[in-house]
C-alpha positions as CSV (number, residue, x, y, z in Angstrom):
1,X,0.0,0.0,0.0
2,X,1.4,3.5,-1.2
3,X,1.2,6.8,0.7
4,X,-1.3,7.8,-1.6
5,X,-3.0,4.4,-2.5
6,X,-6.8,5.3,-3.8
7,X,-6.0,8.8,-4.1
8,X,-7.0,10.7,-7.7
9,X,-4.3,12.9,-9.2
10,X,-4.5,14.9,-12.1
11,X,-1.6,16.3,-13.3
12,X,-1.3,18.8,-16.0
13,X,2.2,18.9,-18.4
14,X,2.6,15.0,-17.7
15,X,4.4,14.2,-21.0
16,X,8.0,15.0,-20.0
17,X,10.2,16.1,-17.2
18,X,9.0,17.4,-13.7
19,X,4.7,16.2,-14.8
20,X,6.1,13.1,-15.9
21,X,8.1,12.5,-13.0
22,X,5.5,13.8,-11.0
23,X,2.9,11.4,-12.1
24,X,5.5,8.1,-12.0
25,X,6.2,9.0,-8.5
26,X,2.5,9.5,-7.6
27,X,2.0,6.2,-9.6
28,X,4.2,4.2,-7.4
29,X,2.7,5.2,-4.4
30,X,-0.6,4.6,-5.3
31,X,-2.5,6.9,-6.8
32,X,-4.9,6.9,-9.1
33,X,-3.6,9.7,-12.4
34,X,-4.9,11.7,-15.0
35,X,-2.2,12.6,-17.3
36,X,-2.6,15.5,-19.3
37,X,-0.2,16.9,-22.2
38,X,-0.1,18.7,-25.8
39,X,2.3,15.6,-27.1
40,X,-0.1,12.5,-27.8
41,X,3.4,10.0,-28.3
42,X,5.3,11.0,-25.5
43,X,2.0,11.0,-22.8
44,X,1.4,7.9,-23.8
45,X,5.0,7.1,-22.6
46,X,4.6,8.2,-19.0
47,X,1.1,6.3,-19.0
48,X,2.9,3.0,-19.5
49,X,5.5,3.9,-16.9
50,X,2.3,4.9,-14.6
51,X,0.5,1.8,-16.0
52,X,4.2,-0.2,-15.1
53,X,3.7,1.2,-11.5
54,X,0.7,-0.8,-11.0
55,X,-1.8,2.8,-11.5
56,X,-5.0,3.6,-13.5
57,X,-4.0,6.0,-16.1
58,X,-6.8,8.5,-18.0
59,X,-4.7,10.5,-21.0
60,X,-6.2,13.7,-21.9
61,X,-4.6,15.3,-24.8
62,X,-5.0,19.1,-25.3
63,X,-3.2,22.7,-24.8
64,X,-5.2,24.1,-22.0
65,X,-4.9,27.4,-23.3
66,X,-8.2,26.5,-24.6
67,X,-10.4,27.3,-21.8
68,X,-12.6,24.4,-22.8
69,X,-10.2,21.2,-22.3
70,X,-9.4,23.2,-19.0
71,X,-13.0,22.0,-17.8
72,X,-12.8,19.1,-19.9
73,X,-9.9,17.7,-18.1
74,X,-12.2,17.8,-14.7
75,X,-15.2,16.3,-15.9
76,X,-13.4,13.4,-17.4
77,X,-11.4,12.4,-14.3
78,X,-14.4,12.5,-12.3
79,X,-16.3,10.5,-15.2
80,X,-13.5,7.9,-14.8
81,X,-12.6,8.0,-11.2
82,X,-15.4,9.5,-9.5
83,X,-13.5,12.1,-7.1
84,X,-9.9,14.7,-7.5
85,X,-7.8,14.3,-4.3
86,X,-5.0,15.6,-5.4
87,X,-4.5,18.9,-8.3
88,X,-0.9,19.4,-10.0
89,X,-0.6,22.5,-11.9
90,X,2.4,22.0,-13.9
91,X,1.7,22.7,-17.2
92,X,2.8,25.8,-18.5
93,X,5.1,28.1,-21.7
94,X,8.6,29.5,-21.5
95,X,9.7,32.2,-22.9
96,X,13.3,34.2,-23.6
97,X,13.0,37.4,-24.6
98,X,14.0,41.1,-24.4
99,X,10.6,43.2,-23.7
100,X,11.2,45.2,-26.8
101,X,10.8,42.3,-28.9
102,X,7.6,41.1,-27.1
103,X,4.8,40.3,-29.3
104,X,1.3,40.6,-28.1
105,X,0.1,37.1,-29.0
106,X,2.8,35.4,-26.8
107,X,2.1,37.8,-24.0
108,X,-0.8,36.5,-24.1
109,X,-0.5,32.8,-24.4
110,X,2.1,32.7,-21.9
111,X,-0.8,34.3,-19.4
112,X,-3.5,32.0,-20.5
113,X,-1.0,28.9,-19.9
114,X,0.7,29.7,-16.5
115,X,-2.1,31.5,-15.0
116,X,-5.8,30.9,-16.5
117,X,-5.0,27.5,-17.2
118,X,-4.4,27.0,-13.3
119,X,-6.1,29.7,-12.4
120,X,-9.7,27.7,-13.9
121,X,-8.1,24.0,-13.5
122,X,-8.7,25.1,-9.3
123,X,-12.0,26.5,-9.8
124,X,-13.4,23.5,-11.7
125,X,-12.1,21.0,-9.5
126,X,-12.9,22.9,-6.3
127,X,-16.5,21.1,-5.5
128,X,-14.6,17.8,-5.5
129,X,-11.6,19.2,-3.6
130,X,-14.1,19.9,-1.0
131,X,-15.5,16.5,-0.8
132,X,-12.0,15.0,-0.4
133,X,-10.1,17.4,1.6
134,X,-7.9,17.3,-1.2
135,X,-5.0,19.3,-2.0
136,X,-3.5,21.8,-5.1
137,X,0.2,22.2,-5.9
138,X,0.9,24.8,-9.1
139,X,4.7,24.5,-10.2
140,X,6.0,27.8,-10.2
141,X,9.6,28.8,-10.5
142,X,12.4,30.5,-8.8
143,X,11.5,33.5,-11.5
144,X,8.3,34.3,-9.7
145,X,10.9,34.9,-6.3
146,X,13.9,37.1,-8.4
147,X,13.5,39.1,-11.4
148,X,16.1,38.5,-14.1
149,X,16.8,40.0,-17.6
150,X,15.1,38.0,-20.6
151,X,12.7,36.4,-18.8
152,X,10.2,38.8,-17.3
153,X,7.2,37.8,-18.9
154,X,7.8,34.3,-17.5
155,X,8.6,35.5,-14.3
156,X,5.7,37.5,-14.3
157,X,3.3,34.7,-14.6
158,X,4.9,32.8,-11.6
159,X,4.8,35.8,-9.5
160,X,0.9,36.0,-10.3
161,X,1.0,31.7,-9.5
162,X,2.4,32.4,-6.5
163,X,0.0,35.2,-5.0
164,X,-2.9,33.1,-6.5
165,X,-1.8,30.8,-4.4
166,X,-1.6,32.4,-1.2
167,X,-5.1,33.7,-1.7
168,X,-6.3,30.3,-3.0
169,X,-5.0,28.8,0.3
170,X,-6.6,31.3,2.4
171,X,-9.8,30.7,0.8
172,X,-10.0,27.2,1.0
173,X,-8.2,26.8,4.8
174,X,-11.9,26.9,6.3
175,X,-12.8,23.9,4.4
176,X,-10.0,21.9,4.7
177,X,-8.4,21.9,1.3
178,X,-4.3,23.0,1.3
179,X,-3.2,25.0,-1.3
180,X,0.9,25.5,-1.9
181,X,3.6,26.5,-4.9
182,X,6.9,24.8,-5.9
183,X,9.5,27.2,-7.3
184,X,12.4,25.2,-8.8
185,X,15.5,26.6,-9.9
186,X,17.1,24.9,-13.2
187,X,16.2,21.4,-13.9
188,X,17.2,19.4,-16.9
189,X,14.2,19.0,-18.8
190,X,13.9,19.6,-22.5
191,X,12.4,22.8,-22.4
192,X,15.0,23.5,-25.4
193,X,13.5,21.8,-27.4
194,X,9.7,22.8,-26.6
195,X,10.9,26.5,-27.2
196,X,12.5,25.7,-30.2
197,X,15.9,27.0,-29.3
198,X,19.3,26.2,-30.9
199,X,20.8,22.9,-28.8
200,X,24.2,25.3,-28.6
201,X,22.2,28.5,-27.1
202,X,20.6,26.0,-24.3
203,X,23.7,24.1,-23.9
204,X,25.6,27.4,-23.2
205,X,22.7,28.3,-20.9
206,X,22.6,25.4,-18.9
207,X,26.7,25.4,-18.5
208,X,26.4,29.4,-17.2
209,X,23.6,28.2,-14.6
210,X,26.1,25.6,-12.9
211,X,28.2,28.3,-11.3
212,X,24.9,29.5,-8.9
213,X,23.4,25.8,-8.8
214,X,26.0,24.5,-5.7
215,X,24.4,21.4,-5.2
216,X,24.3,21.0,-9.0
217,X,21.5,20.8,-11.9
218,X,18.0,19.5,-10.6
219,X,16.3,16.0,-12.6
220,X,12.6,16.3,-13.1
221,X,12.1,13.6,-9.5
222,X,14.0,15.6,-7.4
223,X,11.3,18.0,-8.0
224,X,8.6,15.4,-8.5
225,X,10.2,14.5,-4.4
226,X,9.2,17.9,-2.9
227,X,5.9,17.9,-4.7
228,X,4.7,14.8,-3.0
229,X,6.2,16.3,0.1
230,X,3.9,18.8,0.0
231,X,0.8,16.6,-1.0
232,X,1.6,14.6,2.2
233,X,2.2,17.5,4.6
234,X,-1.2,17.9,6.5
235,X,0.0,21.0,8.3
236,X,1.5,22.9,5.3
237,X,-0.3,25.6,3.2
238,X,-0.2,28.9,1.6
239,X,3.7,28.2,0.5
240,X,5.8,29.3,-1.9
241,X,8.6,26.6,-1.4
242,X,12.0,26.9,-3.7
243,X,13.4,24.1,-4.5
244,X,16.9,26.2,-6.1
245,X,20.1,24.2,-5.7
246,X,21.2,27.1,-3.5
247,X,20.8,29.2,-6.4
248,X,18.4,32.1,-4.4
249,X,21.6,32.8,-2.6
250,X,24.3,33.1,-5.4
């Protein structure tokens, strides 16, 4: 028996890196997962590890910057599994940038993904939160904590993740639901590739973040770790925990 055996998960951005790992570890412990991501080959890939780990798995293909597989995703877990313990926001854009390049479109869809998305994901799952005394985690970043050039728009929407979450958490103490952010610092994921950045522009990236990561570049479960922490925690809400490498302090 798992520490969350007969629990129901969704978790959003399931189809690589810290939603995948995410899921796996939630998998092995027990839970019940609905896996949701835009890639339709690689989802299916974390299903069979989820399946592998002994877990139901419901796929649910779609960008959720369509406000309409936002609800969708909701109603079909709790067609399938009849309840939602347990609400992982992870899905969400990156973006580099200089402001004065910024086009109005991806201002916009970065805002739709990392904060509607979530934002709508609570909101519909919130009358079965209730009935479970379940718990929310949105994945934010160490962005939303430090402002840095080339990413503001990004680290604009995790700021706004981050105060959502606070006043999420405050209104839905009273009835017994916790509500807490992750902030990572780097982790080696391909969000290269998802970007569609040159493989030498994110190498040399990734090489210029190990000076301020001390305790070295993050993988997906040492995230997916702290996220389950915090599902477990009884006593913990309303957080903004980094998860940084000692980064925060370089």
């Amino acid at each position: 028996m798992g520490k969350f055996s007969g629990k129901v998960a969704i978790i959003t951005g399931a189809s690589s890196g810290i939603g995948a790992a995410t899921a796996v570890a939630l998998a092995k412990e027990g839970a019940k997962v609905t896996i949701c991501g835009r890639d339709r080959e690689r989802l299916s890939k974390t299903s069979k590890l989820c399946n592998e780990a002994g877990s139901e798995v419901l796929e649910i293909v779609g960008d959720l910057i369509k406000i309409e597989n936002v609800e969708l995703v909701v109603n079909k877990t709790t067609e399938k599994f009849g309840a939602i313990d347990i609400l992982i926001n992870n899905a969400g854009y990156g973006m580099f940038g200089s402001i004065g390049d910024l086009a109005v479109d991806d201002f916009d869809n970065i805002f739709m993904a990392n904060v509607r998305a979530p934002v709508f994901l609570c909101k519909y799952a919130l009358p079965h939160l209730k009935k479970t005394k379940g718990c929310v985690v949105n994945v934010s970043s160490v962005a939303g904590l430090r402002a840095k050039p080339t990413v503001v728009p990004y680290g604009m929407t995790k700021c706004a993740l981050d105060h959502f979450t606070r006043g999420f958490s405050a209104e839905c103490s009273p009835l017994g639901i916790r509500v807490n952010s992750i902030n990572p610092a780097a982790v080696l994921t391909k969000f290269g590739d998802r970007l569609g950045l040159p493989k030498e522009f994110v190498d040399g990236y990734m090489e210029r973040l190990k000076s301020t990561h001390h305790f070295g570049l993050m993988q997906p479960e040492s995230i997916a770790d702290a996220i389950l922490f915090l599902c477990s925690s009884p006593h913990i809400t309303g957080i903004s925990l980094p998860v940084d490498s000692g980064s925060l302090n370089a």
